[in-house]
N, C-alpha and C positions, 0 to 999 in steps of 0.2 A: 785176467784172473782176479777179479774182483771179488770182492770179504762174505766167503759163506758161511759164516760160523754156525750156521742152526744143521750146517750137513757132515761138521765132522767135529770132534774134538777138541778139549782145551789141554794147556800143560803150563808151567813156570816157564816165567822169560829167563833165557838160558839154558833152559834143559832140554836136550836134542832128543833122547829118548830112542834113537838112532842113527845111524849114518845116513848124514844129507842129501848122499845121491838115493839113497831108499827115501828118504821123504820127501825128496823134489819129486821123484817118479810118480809115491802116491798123491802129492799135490796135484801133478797132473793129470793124474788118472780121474780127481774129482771132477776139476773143472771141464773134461773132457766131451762130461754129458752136458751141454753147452746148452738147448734147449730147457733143460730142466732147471740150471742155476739160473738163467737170463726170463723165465719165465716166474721163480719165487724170488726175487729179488727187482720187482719193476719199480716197486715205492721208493727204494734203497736208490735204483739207477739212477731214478727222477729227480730228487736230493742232489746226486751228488754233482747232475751232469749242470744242473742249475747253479749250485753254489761255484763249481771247478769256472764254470763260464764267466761269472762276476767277477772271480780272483782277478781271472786269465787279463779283464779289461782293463784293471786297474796296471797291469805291470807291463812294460816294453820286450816285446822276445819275436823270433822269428823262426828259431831251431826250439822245438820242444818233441821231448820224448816222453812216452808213456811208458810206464814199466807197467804191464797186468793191466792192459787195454781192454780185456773182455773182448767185446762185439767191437767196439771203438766208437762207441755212441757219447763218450765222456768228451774225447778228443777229436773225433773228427768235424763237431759242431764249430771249432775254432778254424777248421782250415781256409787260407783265404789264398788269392793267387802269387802274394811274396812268401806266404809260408811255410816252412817245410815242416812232416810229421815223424818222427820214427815213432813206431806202434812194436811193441814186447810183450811177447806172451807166454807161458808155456806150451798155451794146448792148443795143439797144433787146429781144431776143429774153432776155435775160438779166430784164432787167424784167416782161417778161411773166410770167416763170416765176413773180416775186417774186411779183407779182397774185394770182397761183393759187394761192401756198402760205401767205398772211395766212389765220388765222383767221378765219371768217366774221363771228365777236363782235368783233374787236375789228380792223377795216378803218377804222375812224374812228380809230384810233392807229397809222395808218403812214398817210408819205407816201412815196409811188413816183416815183424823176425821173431820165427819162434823158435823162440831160444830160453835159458835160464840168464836173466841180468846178472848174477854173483859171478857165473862163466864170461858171461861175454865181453868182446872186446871191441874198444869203441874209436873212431878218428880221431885226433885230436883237439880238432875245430871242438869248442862245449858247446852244450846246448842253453839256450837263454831260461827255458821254462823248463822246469820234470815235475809231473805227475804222477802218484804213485795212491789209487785208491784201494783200498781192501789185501795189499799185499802185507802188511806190516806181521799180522795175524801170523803167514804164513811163511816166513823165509827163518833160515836156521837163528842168523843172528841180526837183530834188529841194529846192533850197531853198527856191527859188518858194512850192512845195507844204507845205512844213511850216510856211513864214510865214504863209499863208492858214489854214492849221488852226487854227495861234499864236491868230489875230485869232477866231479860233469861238469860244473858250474862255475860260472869266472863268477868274480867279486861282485855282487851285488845282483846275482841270478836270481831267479826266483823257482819257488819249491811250492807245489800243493799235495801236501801229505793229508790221505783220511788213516784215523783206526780207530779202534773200540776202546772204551775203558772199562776193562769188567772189574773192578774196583771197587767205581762206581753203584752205588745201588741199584740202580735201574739194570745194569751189566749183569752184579748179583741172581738177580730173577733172572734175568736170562740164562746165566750160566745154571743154574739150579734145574730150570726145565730142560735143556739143553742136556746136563748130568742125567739125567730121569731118561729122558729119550735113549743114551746111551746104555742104558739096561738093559734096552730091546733092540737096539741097533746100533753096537756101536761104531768110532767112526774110523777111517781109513789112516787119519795119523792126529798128532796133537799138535794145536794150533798155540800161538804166544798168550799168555794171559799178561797183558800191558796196560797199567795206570797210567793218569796223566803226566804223575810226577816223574814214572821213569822213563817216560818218550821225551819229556821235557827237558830231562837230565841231557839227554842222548842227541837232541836239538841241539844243546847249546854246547855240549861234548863236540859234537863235528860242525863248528861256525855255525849253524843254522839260527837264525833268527826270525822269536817268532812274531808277526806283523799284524795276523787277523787270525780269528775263528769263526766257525759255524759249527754250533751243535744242536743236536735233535736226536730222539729215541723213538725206536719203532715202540707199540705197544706193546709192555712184555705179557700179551694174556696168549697161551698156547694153542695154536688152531685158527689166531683169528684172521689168518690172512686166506685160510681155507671158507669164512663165511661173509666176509665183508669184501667187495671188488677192489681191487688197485686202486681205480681214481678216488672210492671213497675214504679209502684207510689215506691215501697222500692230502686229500683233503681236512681230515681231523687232525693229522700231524701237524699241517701247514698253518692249523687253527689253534696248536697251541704252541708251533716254534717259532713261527712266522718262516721268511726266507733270509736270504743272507745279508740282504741289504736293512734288515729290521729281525734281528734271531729274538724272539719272546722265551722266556723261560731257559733261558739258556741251561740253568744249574739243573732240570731235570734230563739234560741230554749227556747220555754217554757216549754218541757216533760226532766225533771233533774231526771238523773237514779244518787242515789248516794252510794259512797262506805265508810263507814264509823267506827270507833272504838270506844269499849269502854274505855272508862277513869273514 
């Protein structure tokens, strides 16, 4: 379940606007049409599964979980034959995909659960790595959420958290055409509107500590991923963010993929 923000709504961080189990449902229900968000979102993927790969090499782990694995194109790039995967999704059609695309040899180092992470419950053994890309947006309480991760992770785990800053100006434009779209369609529920400084707060609120970033911003001109292909719009990005091993222009990006430890 990775970060659709152009296909549903925004709201204040904090404000439920409903009961949870109705906006887990409709979170699901978006991510549901699985070909459609994995098809406008390939520039997004290719970012993130890039930068999550660089974290992953710099840190020691053997047990890493994904919360809103998507297809599992982030995490399954990292499985090797000591590694084990849990993969977490809502939508249940999202998990399917995961199913089809594990390695045939190594289906015994991943487990597949579509489940809600806020409900679930987990062994005791933690996990060394959790990833957790494009969920932040969408779960009730972002603190909630990072306290439960907090609790995965022994001392000195590592965490690769992405979300949006719409804050941010580049975010701004986004949310403003975003706002505009909602005129004429709007969306199934409202998503967190989260700055740097209160994910930061909320970082260092539950031990998380933060170690690296990578940020980057899609172009906020509206339509243009409708006229320009995938590889070339990942190509102009990549030419004014660079990648994670060299981020350019850092201060124009509001998409912060970050890498972080327990304390």
């Amino acid at each position: 379940m990775m970060h659709a923000e152009g296909d549903v709504s925004a709201e204040p961080l904090g404000l439920a606007g409903m009961r949870w189990e109705n906006k887990s449902q409709r979170v699901r229900e978006v991510f549901e049409n699985a070909p459609h968000y994995l098809k406008g979102r390939q520039v997004d993927i290719r970012f993130r599964a890039e930068t999550v790969k660089e974290f992953a090499e710099h840190v020691s782990w053997q047990r890493l979980l994904d919360i809103g694995c998507g297809d599992g194109t982030i995490s399954l790039q990292l499985l090797k034959d000591k590694s084990h995967l849990t993969l977490m999704d809502l939508s249940s059609n999202m998990t399917a995909i995961v199913k089809q695309n594990i390695p045939p040899t190594l289906t015994t180092n991943v487990e597949v659960r579509n489940e809600d992470f806020l409900k679930a419950t987990f062994a005791a053994k933690p996990f060394d790595l959790i990833v957790s890309v494009g969920v932040m947006a969408h779960v009730n309480s972002p603190d909630e959420f990072l306290a439960k991760i907090r609790t995965l992770l022994p001392l000195g785990g590592s965490a690769i958290i992405e979300f949006t800053d719409c804050r941010h100006f580049t975010g701004r434009i986004e949310r403003l055409t975003s706002n505009l779209k909602e005129i004429f369609r709007p969306g199934k529920f409202r998503t967190n509107r989260l700055s740097f400084s209160q994910v930061a707060h909320l970082f260092e609120k539950n031990n998380l500590k933060l170690v690296s970033t990578f940020r980057y911003a899609m172009i906020p001109i509206p339509g243009i991923q409708k006229v320009i292909s995938p590889k070339l719009l990942y190509k102009i990005i990549s030419m004014i963010f660079g990648r994670c091993r060299k981020n350019r222009n850092a201060y124009l990006g509001n998409e912060y993929i970050c890498l972080l430890t327990a304390i």
